[in-house]
N, C-alpha and C positions, 0 to 999 in steps of 0.2 A: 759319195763325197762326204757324208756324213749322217750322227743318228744322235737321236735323242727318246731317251725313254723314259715314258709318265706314267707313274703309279696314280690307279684314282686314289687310292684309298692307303697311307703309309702311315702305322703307330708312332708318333715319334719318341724319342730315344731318352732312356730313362734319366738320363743325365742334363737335359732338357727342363727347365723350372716346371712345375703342375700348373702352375695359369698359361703360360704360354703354350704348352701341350694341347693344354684343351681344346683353346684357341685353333691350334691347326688341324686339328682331327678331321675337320670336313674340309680342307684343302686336299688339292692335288700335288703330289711329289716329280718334276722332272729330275729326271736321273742321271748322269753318264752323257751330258752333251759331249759327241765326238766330232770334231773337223779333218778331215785326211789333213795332214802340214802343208802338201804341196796346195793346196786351194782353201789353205786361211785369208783372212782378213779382203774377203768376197762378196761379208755378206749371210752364208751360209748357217753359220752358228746364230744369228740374228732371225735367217726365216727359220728356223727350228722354234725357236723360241715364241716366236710369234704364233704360230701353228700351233704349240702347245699350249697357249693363251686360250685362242681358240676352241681349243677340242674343249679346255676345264670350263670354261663360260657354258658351253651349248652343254654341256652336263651339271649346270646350276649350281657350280662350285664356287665358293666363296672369295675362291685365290690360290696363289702356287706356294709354297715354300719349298726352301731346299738347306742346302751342306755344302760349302764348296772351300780349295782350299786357297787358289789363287785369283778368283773372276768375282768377287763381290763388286770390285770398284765396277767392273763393268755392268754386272749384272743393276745395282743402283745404278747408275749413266744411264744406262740406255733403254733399262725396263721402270727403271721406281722401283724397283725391290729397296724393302727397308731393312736393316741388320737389330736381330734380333739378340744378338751375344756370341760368344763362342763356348766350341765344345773341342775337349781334347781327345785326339785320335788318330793312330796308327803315328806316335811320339811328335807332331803337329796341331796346332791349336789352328781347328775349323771355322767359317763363321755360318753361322746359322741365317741365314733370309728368307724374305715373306714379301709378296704382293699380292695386297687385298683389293678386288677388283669395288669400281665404282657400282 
């Protein structure tokens, strides 16, 4: 029905400011959240997420960040991801997010 894939460990991208870089070096990167279309807004893409909270916590990571190019609003709503800037790519301006766990 759907996937999500977590990098422990992802360099981030040279185009990315030096403090903020550093900053996410000991996060976790989820990647490529996919929902089949027929069985969106289910829920689905939400336990993915959650799950991959999970997994970076019990590996004593500090928090997730990621890249996305239309799901920030959601990913703030519903996670607390906070928006760290954007980065231009593939002729679209990305936004960069971050949630640092308590």
């Amino acid at each position: 029905l759907g996937y999500l894939t977590i990098v422990e460990y992802d360099e981030p991208r040279s185009d990315i400011p030096n403090d903020v870089a550093e900053r996410l070096r000991a996060f976790a990167f989820p990647s490529q959240l996919q929902v089949h279309p027929q069985f969106r807004k289910r829920g689905i893409g939400s336990s993915l997420m959650r799950q991959a909270e999970r997994w970076a916590r019990e590996r004593g990571k500090p928090g997730l960040w990621s890249i996305t190019h239309r799901k920030a609003y959601w990913y703030k709503r519903d996670f607390g991801y906070e928006e760290l800037g954007k980065v231009w790519e593939n002729e679209t301006y990305k936004t960069v997010i971050v949630k640092e766990f308590d």
